[in-house]
C-alpha positions as CSV (number, residue, x, y, z in Angstrom):
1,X,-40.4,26.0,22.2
2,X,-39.6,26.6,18.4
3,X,-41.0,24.4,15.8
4,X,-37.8,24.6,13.6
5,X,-34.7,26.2,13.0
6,X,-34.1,30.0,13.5
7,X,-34.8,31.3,9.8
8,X,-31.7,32.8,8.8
9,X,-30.4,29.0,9.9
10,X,-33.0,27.3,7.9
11,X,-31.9,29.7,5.0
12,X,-28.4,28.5,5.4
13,X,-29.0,24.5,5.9
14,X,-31.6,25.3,2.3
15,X,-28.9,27.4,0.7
16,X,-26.2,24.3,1.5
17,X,-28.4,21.8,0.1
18,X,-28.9,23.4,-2.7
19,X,-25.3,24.1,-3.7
20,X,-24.9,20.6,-2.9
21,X,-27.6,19.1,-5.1
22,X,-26.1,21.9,-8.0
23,X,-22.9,20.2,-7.5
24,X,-24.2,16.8,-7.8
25,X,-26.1,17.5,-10.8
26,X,-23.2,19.0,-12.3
27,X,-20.5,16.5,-11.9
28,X,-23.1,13.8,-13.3
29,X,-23.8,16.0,-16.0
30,X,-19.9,16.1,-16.8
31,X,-19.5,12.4,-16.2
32,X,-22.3,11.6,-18.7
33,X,-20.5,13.8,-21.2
34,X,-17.1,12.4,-20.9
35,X,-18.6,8.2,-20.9
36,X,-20.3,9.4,-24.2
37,X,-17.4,11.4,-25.9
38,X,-15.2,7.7,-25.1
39,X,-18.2,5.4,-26.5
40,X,-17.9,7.3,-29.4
41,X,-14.3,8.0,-30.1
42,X,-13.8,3.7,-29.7
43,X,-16.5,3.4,-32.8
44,X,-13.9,2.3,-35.8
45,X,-11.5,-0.5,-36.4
46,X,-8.5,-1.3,-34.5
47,X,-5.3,0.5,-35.6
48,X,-1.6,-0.9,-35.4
49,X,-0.5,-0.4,-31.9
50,X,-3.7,-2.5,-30.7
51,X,-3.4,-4.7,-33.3
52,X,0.0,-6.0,-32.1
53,X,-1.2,-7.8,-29.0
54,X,-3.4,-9.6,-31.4
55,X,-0.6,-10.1,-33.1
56,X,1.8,-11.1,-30.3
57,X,-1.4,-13.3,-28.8
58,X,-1.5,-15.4,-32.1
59,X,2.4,-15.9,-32.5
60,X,2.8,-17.1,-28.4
61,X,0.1,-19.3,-29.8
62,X,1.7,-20.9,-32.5
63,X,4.9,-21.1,-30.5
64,X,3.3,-22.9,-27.3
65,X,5.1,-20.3,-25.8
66,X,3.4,-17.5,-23.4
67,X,7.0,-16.5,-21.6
68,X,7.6,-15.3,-25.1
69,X,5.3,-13.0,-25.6
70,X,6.5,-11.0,-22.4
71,X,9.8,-10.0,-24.7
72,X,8.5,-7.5,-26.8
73,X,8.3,-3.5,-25.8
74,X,4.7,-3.6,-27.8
75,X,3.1,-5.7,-25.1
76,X,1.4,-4.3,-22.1
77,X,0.7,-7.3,-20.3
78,X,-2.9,-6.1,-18.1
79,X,-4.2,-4.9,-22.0
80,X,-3.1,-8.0,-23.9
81,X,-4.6,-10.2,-21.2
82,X,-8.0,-8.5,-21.6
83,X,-7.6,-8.9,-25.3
84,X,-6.9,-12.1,-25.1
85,X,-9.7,-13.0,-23.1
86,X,-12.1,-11.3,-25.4
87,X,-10.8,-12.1,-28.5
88,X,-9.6,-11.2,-31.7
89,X,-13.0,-11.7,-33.0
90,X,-14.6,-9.2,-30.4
91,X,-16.7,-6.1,-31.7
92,X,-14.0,-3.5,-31.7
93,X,-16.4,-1.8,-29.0
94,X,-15.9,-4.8,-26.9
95,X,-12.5,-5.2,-27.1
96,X,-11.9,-1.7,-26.5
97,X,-14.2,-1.4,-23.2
98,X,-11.9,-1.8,-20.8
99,X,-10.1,1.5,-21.9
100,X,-13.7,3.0,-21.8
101,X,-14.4,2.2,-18.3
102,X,-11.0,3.0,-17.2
103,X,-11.0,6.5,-18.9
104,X,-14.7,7.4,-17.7
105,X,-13.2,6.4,-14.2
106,X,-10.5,9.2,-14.3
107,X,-12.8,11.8,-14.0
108,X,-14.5,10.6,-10.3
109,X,-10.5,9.9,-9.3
110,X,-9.6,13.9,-10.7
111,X,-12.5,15.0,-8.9
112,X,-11.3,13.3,-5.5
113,X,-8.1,14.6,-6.0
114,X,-9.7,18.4,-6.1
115,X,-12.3,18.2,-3.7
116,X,-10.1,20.0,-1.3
117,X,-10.4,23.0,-3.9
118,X,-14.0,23.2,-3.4
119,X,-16.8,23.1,-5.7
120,X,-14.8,24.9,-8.6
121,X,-11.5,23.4,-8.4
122,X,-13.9,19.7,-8.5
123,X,-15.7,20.6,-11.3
124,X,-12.9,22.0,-12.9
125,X,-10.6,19.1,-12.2
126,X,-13.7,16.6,-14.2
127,X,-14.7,19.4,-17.2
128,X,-10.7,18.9,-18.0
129,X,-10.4,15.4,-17.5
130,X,-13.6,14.6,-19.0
131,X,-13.0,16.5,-22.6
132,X,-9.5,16.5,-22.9
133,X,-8.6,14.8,-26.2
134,X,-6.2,13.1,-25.3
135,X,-7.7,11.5,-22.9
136,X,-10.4,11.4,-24.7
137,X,-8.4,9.3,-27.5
138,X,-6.3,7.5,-24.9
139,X,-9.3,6.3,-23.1
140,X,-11.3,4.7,-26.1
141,X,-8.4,2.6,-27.7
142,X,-7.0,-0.9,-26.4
143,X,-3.3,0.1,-25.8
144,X,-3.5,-0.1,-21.8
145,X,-3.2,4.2,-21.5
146,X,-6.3,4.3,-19.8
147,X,-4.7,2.0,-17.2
148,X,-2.2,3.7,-17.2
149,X,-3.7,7.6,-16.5
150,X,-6.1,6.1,-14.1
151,X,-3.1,4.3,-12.1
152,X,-1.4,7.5,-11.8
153,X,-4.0,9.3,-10.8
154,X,-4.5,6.7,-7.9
155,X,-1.2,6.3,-6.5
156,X,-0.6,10.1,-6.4
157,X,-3.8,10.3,-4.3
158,X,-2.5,7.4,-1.9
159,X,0.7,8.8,-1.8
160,X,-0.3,12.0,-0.2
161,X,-2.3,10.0,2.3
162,X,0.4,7.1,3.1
163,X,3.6,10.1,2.8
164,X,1.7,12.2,5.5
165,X,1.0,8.9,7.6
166,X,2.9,8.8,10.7
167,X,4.5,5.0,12.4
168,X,1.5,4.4,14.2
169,X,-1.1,5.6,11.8
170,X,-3.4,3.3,10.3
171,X,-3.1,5.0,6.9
172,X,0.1,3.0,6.6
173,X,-1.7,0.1,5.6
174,X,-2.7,1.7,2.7
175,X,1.1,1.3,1.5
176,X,-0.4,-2.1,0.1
177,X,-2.7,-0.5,-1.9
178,X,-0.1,2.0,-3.5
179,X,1.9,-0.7,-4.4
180,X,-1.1,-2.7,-6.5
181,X,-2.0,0.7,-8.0
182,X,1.6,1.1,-9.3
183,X,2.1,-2.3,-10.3
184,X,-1.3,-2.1,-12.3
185,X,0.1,0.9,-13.9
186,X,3.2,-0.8,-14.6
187,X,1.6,-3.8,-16.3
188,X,-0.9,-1.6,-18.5
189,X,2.3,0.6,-19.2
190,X,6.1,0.9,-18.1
191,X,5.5,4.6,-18.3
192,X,4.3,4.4,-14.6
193,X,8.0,3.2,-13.8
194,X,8.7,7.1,-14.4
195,X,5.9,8.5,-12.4
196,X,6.5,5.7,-9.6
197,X,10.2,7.8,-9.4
198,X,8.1,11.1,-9.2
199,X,6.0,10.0,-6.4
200,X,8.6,9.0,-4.7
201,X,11.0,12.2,-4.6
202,X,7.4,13.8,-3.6
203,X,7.2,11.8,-0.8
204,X,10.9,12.2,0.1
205,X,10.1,16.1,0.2
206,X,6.9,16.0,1.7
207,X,9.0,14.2,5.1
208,X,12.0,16.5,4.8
209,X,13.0,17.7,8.0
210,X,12.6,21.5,8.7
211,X,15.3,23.4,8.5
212,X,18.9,22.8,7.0
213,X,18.7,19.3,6.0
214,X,22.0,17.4,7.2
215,X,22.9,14.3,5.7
216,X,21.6,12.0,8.2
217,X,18.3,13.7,7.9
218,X,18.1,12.8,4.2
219,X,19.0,9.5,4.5
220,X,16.0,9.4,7.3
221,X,13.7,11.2,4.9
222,X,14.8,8.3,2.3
223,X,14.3,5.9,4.3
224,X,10.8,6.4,5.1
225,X,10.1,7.2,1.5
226,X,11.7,3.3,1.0
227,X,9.0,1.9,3.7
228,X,6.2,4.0,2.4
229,X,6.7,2.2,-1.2
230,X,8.1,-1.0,0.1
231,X,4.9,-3.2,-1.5
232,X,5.0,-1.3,-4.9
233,X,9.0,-2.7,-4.7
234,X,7.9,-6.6,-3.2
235,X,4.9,-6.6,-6.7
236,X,7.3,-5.1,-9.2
237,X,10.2,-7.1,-8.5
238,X,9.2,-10.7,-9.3
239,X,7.1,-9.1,-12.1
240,X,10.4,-7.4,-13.9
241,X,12.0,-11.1,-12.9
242,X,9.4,-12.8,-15.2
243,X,9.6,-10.6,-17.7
244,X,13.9,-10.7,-18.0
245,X,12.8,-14.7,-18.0
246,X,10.5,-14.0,-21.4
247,X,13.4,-11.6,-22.7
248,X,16.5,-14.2,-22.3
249,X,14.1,-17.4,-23.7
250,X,13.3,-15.3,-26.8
251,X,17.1,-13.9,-27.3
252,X,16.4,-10.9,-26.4
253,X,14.2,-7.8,-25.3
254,X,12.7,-6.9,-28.8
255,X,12.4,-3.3,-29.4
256,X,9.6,-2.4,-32.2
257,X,11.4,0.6,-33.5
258,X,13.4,3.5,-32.2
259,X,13.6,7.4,-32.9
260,X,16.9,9.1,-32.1
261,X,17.3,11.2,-29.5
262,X,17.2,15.4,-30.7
263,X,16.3,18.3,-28.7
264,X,13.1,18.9,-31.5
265,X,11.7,16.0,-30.9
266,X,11.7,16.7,-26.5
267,X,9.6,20.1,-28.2
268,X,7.4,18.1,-29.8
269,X,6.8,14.9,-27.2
270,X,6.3,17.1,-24.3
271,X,5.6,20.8,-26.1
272,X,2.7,18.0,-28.4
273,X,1.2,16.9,-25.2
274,X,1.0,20.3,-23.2
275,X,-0.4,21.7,-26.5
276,X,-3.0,19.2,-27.5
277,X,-4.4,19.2,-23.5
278,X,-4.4,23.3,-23.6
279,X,-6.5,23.3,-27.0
280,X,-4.3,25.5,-28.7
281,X,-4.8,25.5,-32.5
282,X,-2.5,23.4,-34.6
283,X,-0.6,25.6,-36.3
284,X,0.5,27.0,-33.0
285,X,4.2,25.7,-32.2
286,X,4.9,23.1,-29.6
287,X,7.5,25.5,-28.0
288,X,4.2,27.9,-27.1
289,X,3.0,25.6,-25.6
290,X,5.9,25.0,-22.4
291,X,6.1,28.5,-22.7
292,X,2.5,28.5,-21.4
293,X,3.1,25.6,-19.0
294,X,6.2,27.5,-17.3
295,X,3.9,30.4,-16.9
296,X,1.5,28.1,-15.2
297,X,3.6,27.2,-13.4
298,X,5.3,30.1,-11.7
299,X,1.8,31.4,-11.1
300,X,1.2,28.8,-8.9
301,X,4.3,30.2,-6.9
302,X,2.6,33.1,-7.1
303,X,-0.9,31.8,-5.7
304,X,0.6,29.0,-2.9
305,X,0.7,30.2,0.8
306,X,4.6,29.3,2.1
307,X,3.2,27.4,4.6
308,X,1.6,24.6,2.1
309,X,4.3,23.6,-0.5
310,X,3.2,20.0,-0.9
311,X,1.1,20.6,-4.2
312,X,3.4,23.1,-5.1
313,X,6.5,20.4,-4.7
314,X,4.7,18.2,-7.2
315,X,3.8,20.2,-9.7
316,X,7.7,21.4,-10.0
317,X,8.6,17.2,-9.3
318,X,6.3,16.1,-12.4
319,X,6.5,19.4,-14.7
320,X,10.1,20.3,-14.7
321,X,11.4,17.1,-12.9
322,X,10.7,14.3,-15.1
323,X,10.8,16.2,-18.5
324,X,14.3,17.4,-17.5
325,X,15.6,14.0,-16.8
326,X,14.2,12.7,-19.6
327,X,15.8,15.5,-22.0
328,X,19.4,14.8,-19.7
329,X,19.3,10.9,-20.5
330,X,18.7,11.6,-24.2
331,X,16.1,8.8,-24.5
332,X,14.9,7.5,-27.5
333,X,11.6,7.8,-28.8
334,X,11.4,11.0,-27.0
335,X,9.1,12.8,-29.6
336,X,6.3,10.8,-28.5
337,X,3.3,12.6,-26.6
338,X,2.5,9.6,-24.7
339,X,5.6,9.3,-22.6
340,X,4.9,12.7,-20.9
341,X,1.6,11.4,-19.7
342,X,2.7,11.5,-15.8
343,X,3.4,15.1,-16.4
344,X,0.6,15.8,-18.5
345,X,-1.9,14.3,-15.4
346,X,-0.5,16.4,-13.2
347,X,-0.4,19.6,-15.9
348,X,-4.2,19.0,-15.9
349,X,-4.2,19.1,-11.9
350,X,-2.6,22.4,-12.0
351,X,-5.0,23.8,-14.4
352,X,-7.8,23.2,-12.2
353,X,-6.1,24.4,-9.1
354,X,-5.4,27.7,-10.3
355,X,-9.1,27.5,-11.9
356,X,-10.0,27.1,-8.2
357,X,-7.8,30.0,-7.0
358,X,-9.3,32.4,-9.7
359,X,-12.9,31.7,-9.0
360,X,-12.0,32.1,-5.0
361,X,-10.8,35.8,-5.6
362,X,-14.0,36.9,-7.6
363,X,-14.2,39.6,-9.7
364,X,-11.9,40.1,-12.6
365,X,-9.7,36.8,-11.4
366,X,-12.8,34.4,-11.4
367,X,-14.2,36.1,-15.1
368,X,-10.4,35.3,-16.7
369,X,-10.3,32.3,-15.1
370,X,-13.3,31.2,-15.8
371,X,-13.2,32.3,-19.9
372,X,-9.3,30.6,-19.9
373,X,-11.2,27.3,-19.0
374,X,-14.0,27.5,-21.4
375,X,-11.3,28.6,-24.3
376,X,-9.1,25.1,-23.0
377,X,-12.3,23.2,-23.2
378,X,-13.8,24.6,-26.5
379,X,-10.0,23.9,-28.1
380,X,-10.2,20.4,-26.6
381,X,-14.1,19.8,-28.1
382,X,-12.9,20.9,-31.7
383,X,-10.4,18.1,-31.5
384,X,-12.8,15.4,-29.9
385,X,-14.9,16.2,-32.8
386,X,-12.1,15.8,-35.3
387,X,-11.8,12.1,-34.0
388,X,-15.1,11.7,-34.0
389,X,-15.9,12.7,-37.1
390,X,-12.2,11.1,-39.3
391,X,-11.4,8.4,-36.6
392,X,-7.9,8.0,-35.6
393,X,-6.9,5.7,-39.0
394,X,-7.5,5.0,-42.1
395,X,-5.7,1.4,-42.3
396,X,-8.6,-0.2,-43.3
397,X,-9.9,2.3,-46.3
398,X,-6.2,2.2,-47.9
399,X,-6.6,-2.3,-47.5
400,X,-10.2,-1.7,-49.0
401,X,-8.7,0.3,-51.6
402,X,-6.1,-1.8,-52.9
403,X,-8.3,-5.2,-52.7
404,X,-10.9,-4.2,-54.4
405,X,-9.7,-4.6,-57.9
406,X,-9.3,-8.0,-57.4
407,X,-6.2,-10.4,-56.1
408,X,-3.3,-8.4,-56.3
409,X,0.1,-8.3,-54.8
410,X,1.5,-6.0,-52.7
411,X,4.7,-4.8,-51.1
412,X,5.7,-1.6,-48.9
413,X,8.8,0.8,-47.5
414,X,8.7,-0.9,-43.9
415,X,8.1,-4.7,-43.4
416,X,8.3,-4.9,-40.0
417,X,5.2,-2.5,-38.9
418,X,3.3,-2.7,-42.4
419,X,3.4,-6.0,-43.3
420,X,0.8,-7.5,-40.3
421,X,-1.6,-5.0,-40.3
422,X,-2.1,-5.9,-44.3
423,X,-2.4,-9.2,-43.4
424,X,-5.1,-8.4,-40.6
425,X,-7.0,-6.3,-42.8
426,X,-7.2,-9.1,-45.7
427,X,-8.0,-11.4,-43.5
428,X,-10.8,-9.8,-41.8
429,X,-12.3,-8.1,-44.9
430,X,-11.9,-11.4,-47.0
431,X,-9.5,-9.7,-49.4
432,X,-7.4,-11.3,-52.3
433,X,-4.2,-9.3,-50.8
434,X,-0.7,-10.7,-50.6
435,X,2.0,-9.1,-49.1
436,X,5.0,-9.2,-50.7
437,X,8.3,-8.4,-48.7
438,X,10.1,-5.1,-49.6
439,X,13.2,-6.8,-51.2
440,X,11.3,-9.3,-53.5
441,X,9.9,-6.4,-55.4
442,X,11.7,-6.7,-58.4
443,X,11.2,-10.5,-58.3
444,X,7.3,-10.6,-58.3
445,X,4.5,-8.5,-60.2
446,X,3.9,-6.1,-57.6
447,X,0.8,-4.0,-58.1
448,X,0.2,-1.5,-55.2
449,X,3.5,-0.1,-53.0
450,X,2.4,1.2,-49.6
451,X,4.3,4.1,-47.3
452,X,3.4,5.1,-44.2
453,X,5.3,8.0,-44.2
454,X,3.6,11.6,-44.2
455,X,2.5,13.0,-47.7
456,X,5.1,15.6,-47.8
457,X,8.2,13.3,-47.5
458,X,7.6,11.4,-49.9
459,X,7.8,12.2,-53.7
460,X,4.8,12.0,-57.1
461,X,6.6,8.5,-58.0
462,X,9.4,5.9,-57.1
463,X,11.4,4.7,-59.3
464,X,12.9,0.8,-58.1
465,X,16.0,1.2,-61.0
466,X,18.0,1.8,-58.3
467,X,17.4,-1.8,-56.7
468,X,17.7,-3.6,-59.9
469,X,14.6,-3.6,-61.8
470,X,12.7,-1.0,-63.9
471,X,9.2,-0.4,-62.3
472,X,7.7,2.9,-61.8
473,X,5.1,3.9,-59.0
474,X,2.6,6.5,-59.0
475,X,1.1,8.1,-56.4
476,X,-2.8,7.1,-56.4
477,X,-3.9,8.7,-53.0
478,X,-2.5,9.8,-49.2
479,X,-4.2,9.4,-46.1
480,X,-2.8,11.9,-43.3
481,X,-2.8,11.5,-39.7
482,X,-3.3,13.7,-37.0
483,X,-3.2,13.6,-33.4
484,X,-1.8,10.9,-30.8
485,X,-3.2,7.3,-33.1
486,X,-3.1,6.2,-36.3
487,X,-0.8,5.9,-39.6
488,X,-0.5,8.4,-42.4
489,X,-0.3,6.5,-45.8
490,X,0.5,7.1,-49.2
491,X,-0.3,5.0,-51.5
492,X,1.8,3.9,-55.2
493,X,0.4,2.2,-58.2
494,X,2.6,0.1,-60.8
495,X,2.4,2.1,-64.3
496,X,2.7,0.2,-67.3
């Protein structure tokens, strides 16, 4: 009769525990890092694209009117609610804390969606998510992003469970759940409408028939793809009904402001994003940056056993997919990072499985792999410092600026976006400040002039002769931005 285990068994059971434990410790060590890198990044005041749900809060107020507030592209309803229920008065830590705990929660969802990796790919997957800046920046401001990521990474785990779930399995149930993750998404931002489409042709793959596919196979491979997100259609729907309510009671669906379509400005949205989550210094150009990305790409061709396409499918769905449609419809407001998210989640995804794949060869594969990760993480670290060492805007140094010589007047190149957030920054800092719109310049004594426009479009002085008065502006100081947030400014004095 034995007492225990053989030894080379006990070995084994002590050796698994151990990896085990190594793991644990590991991915709470990571976790711990990326809560604190978010609790710190959210220190600072509120910049203009949080500051207009405060905004759009207030006005529904003083209309009576909370259908109205729905008609505006600057409100994500799921972040403005929050806001609302904290405040405008909140500690800016408060009022960003949603976004806090929603961003620190990505990194247990990546590391669900690599645990079939292994212990690499997992680790991997959170050391990514955890430090990437923009993540990082998205997931310690109140704009409803961090919703947003964390809904995305969500649904594409339920969808590979509920796309994979046969009539009778009990897994279909979990079709409700896919369709309150998207609509979350939805509601924090419409981006999700875009990867809700991606999801969707994945799952259509994913049941594809073997073989040549005949037409009455597709429209059976649609079909189930129609059942499987039947709830996310039954939530969206009376949700997009309210909203077309709110736009037709306020006149309207009112667009902030919108950038022209140009093929530069696809290179820098979705070559910006790719570049900013690869760490690649800033002088590097965005175009590297797809470069790298297609390269990633057909590696994991390379790397992906024929037999197991499904990863494979998505990462060609949400890389090349959605980017290319967007650069086909010639959508507006493309050079923004932000609307490349879905892809730039699933970019991220990729990056730890071929992590995983490297470390599983050994030798020369795991050592590159491994030093390509740490050179994507130490890029991503010297940004996270940036932000937390500049913040992500200087709005309320250029209000403290100009109000601190007293009550002064003063005016800017864009009324629309500049004129609230100097109201919001006089009122908060108890500043003599008036704003004065930009076409009464030459009918008032206008001290300060305001531009948020980068440095190096705009000239030394202005000269308003041209509008009818003679006044000449000087420049005093400029504030550049950087990164995904915040305004650049330059700021004019009036010269004798």
């Amino acid at each position: 009769m034995h007492d225990g285990p053989p030894p080379r068994i006990a070995a084994q059971h002590a050796s698994r525990h151990f990896s085990l434990s190594s793991l644990g410790i590991a991915a709470t060590a990571i976790l711990v890092v990326a809560v604190a890198l978010r609790i710190l990044a959210a220190h600072g005041t509120l910049w203009l694209d949080e500051l207009w749900s405060l905004m759009l809060i207030d006005e529904a107020k003083a209309r009576h009117d909370l259908f109205w507030i729905l008609s505006a592209d600057n409100n994500h309803p799921l972040n403005t609610l929050y806001l609302y229920l904290v405040g405008a008065d909140a500690p800016v830590l408060l009022q960003r804390a949603l976004a806090i705990a929603l961003g620190s929660a990505t990194v247990l969802i990546a590391a669900l969606a690599m645990l079939r990796a292994g212990s690499a790919g997992t680790l991997g997957a959170m050391a990514l998510f955890a430090v990437s800046y923009p993540l990082v920046n998205y997931g310690s401001e109140a704009r409803g992003y961090a919703g947003l990521i964390l809904a995305i990474l969500g649904a594409l785990l339920l969808t590979q469970r509920v796309a994979m779930a046969a009539p009778s399995d009990p897994r279909r149930k979990l079709t409700v759940w896919l369709g309150v993750v998207c609509t979350a998404g939805a509601l924090f931002q419409p981006i999700m409408l875009s990867a809700i489409l991606g999801l969707m042709a994945w799952t259509a793959w994913i049941n594809r028939p073997a073989g040549a596919i005949t037409w009455r196979d597709a429209r059976t491979s649609m079909a189930i793809t129609l059942r499987r997100f039947s709830w996310t259609a039954r939530f969206l729907i009376p949700f997009a009904a309210i909203i077309a309510f709110g736009a037709i009671q306020a006149g309207g669906y009112r667009i902030q402001g919108a950038v022209p379509f140009t093929a530069a400005g696809f290179i820098a949205g979705y070559g910006g994003l790719l570049h900013l989550m690869l760490g690649l210094p800033e002088a590097m150009p965005d175009w590297v940056a797809l470069v790298i990305g297609a390269g990633a790409l057909g590696l994991a061709f390379l790397m992906t056993q024929p037999r197991d396409d499904r990863r494979l499918s998505l990462y060609c769905i949400f890389l090349l997919g959605i980017p290319l449609a967007m650069l086909a419809a010639r959508l507006p407001n493309i050079n923004f990072p932000r609307y490349y998210l879905a892809s730039g989640i699933v970019f991220l995804l990729l990056l730890a499985d071929l992590f995983a794949g490297a470390w599983q060869r050994g030798g020369a594969a795991r050592a590159l792999g491994l030093l390509l990760l740490i050179a994507i993480l130490t890029g991503n670290a010297a940004a996270d410092a940036r932000l937390l060492r500049d913040g992500r805007d200087r709005s309320a140094a250029v209000i403290r600026m100009i109000g601190a010589a007293g009550p002064v007047l003063v005016s800017s190149d864009q009324d629309v976006r500049n004129r609230p957030l100097v109201a919001f920054f006089a009122a908060r800092m108890k500043l003599p400040i008036t704003y004065v719109p930009s076409a009464e310049i030459c009918k008032q004594p206008v001290t300060w002039l305001l531009s948020s426009s980068r440095e190096s479009e705009m000239p030394d002085s202005i000269d308003t002769s041209g509008i009818g008065c003679k006044k000449l502006f000087a420049k005093q100081a400029a504030f550049p931005q950087w990164g995904l947030s915040g305004l650049p400014w330059v700021v004019y004095r009036v010269q004798p």
